[in-house]
N, C-alpha and C positions, 0 to 999 in steps of 0.2 A: 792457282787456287784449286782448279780441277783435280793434279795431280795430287794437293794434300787431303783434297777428299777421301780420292782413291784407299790411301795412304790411314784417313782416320775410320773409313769402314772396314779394311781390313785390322785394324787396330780393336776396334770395340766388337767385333767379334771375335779375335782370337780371346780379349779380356772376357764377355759375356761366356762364351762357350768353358773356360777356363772355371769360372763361377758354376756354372750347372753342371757339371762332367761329375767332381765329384761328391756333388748333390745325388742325380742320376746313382753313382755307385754305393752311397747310405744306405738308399729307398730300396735299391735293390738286392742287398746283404741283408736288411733286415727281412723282406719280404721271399728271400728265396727268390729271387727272378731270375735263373742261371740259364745258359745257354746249354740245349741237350747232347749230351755226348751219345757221337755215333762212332760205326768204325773208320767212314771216310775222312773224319773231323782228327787236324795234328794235333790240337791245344789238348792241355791237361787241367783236370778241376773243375773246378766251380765256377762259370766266369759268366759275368754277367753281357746281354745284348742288346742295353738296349740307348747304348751309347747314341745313335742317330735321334733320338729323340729331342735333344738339344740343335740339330743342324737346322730346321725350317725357321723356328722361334725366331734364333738367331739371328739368320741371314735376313726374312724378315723385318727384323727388328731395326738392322744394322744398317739396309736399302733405304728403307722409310724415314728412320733418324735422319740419314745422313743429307737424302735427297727434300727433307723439309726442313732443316738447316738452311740447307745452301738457297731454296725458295724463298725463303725469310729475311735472306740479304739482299732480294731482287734478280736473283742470278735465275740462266736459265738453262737447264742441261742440254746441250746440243746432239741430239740423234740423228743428222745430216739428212734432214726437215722429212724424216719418217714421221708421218701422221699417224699410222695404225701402231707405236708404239705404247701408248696407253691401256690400249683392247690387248695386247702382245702380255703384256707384265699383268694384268687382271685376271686373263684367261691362264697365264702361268703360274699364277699366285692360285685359284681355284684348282687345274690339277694337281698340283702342289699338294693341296689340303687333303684330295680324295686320297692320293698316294700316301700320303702321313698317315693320316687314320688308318689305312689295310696295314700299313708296315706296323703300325703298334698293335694292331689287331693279330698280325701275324705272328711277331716275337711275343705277343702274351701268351695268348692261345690256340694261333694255330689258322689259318685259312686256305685254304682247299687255291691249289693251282689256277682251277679255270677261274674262281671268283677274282681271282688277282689278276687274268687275263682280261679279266670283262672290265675291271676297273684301271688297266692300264690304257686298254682304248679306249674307253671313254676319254680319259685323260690327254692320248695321244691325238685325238680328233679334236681337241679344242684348240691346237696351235691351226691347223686349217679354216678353221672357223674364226679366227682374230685375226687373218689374211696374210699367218707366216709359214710358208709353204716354200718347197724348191722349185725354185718356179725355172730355172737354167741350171743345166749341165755342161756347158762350159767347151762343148767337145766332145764329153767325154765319150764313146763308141760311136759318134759320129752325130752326136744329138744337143742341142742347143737348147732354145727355149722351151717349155713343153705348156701343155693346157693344164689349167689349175686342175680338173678332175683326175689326171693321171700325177701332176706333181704332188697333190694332196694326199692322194692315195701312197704315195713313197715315203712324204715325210710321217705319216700314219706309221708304217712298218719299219720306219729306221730311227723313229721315238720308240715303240715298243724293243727292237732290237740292242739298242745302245742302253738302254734300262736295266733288259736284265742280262746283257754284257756285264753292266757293276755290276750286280747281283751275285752274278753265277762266280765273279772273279776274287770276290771278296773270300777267299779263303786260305790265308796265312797272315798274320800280324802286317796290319799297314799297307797291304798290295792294294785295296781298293783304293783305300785312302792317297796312297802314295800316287798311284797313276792318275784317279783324279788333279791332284793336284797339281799335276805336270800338264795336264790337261788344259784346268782354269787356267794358271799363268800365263801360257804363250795365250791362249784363245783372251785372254785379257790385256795383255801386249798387244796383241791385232788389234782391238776392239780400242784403245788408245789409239794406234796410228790413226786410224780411222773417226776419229772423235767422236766415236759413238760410245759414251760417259755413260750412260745408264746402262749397258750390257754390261762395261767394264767394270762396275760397278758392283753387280750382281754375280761375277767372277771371283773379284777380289776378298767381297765379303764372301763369299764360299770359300773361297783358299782360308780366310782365316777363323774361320769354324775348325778348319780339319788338323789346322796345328796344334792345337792342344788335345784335339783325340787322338790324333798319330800319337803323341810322347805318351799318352796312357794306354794305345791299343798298343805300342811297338817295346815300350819300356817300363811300361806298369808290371808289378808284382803281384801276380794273382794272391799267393801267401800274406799279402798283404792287403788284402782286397784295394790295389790300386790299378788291374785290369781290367776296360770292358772293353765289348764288341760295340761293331756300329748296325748289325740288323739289317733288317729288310727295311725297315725305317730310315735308316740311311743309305742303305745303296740304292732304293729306288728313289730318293730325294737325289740324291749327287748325280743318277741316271740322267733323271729327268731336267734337269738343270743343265746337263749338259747338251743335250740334244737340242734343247731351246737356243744356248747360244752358240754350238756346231750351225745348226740352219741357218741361224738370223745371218751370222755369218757367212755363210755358203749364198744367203738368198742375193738375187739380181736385184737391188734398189731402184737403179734409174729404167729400168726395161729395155737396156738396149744390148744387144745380142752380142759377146766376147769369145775369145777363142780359147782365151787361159783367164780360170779365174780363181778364184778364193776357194773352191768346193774341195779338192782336194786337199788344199792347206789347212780347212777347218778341220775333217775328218782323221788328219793323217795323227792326230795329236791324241786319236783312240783306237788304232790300228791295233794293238796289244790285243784289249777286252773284247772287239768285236771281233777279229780275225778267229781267237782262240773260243769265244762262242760257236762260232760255226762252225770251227773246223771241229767239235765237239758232238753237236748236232750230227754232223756227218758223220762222223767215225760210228756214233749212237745207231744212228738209223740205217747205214750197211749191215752192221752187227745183228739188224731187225728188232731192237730196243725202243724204248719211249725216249725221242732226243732231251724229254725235259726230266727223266731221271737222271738224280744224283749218283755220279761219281767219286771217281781220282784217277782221271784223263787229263783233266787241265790244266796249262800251264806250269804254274808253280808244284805241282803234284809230281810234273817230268822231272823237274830242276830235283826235287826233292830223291826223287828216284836215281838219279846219276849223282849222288851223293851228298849233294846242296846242302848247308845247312837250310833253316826257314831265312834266318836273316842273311845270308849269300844269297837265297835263294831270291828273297827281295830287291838285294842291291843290282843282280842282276836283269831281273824282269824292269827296274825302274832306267835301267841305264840301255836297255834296248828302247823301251818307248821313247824315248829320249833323243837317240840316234837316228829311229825311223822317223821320229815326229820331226828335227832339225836336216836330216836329207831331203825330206818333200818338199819344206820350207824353200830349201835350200835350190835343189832344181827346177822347181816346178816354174820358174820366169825360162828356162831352156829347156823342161820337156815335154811331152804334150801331154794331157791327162791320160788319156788312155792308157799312154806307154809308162807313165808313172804308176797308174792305177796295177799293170801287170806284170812292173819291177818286184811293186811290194809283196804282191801276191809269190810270187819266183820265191824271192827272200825268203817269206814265211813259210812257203812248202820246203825250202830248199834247210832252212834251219829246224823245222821238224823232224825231216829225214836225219839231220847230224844225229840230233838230240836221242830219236829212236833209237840209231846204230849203237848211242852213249851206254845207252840205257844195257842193251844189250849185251854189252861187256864189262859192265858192274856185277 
């Protein structure tokens, strides 16, 4: 029964999102609400951004249907007897909302950086405040349990970071969207093993939001006005979503101290957005630049530059997260965190330098 839940929330939102998408692109051909062309921007024309506008309603909609259904027949979602689930999804659903609002405030007309910093932490300080924090590191540099003030204080910086990770990464047809969704699944597979039904839940219906804007953000025809974007409205919704159930997941349930545990398994399924955020930051800030100006440093900008097309350039950024995400899975019951944590890191310095040298001889 549990599993066809799964199964009808991701169902009635890939159908609802399917029905608004292109609603969304009517309002927005007739109104002019195009996304502004820059030099660093690959797309051509007119194309509308404001596709994430349909993702919160949705998922949303799709959570709440599905989990007062299944109430209604006496059933009761098991979250392996987590009590502060309720305050968890409340406080998620509230920054949810503040993030929504800026993202559509942002894609209409415009919001100034820091106001979207002030309103990400606020955002990000309500999962410590509903008692979902990393409260155990598992190992990793020699470190275990920690006190909520300093766990609290991490998961703060590593919601803000994973956020505008999707933000910053969403720039080529379906990259955001795609890595997302590589993301929800396995984090939604775990979230199954673990019978924890209402994370998985809130995954699933995410995933099925994003299928029907991938087939218009990746295969829509701008000429035909069947192209949009998903905005800061949706990459700081898919952010934020994701970081909620990275933690839950990561977090130590029963409070008792392990050696290898889930923290890296959760994370390792957005190693792509975050590694290449930073390593962006840095490159920015050596350079003596603002690390939160825009470029065409990132990622899919390299692939592009060593000759990629956009859509090679996708297949490949999705089939590494993929690889990285299925190795961590993979070893992390035989290696220790730490030493997994500064495999990947290796990896991704060591596949940068290729890519540079690539670059170089184009």
């Amino acid at each position: 029964m549990k599993y066809l839940l799964m199964a009808l929330a991701f169902l009635i939102s890939v159908f609802i999102a399917r029905m608004i998408i292109p609603r969304i692109l009517l309002i927005s051909y007739r109104k002019k609400l195009f996304d502004s062309q820059e030099e660093r921007k690959v797309h051509k024309g007119a194309i509308p951004r404001l596709g994430g506008v349909s993702f919160f309603p949705t998922i949303l909609f799709s959570c709440c249907g599905v989990l007062a259904f299944y109430n209604l027949f006496g059933y009761y979602v098991s979250t392996l007897h987590d009590d502060r689930i309720l305050s968890e999804m409340l406080l998620l659903v509230c920054g949810l909302v503040l993030l929504y609002l800026t993202g559509i405030a942002d894609d209409l007309i415009g919001v100034r950086y820091g106001n979207k910093m002030v309103v990400q932490l606020v955002s990000a300080c309500l999962f410590p405040l509903s008692g979902l924090w990393i409260n155990d590191l598992y190992g990793l540099f020699g470190l275990g349990m920690i006190p909520q003030f300093w766990g609290g204080l991490l998961t703060v910086v590593i919601v803000i970071l994973i956020t505008n990770a999707i933000n910053l990464i969403d720039g080529i047809d379906g990259l955001a969207s795609g890595l997302s969704s590589v993301s929800l699944v396995v984090l939604g597979v775990l979230f199954l093993e673990r019978e924890m039904w209402s994370c998985s839940l809130i995954a699933f219906s995410s995933f099925g939001v994003l299928v029907p804007f991938f087939y218009y953000n990746v295969f829509g025809k701008a000429e035909r006005a069947r192209k949009i974007f998903m905005g800061d409205t949706g990459s700081l919704t898919l952010g934020y979503i994701l970081s909620f159930l990275a933690i839950k997941y990561s977090q130590n349930l029963d409070g008792i101290p392990k050696e290898h545990g889930p923290l890296v398994i959760a994370f390792s399924t957005l190693l792509v957005p975050v590694f290449d955020a930073i390593r962006v930051a840095i490159v920015r800030m050596y350079k003596g630049r603002n690390p939160f100006e825009p470029d065409k440093t990132h990622i899919h900008h390299l692939f592009l530059k060593m000759g990629f097309t956009v859509r090679q350039a996708l297949l490949m950024i999705l089939l590494l997260s993929c690889i990285l995400s299925g190795l961590n899975i993979w070893l992390i019951p035989y290696v220790e965190n730490t030493v997994m944590l500064l495999l990947d890191m290796l990896v991704w310095i060591g596949l940068n330098i290729w890519w540079m040298k690539r670059i170089k001889m184009v």
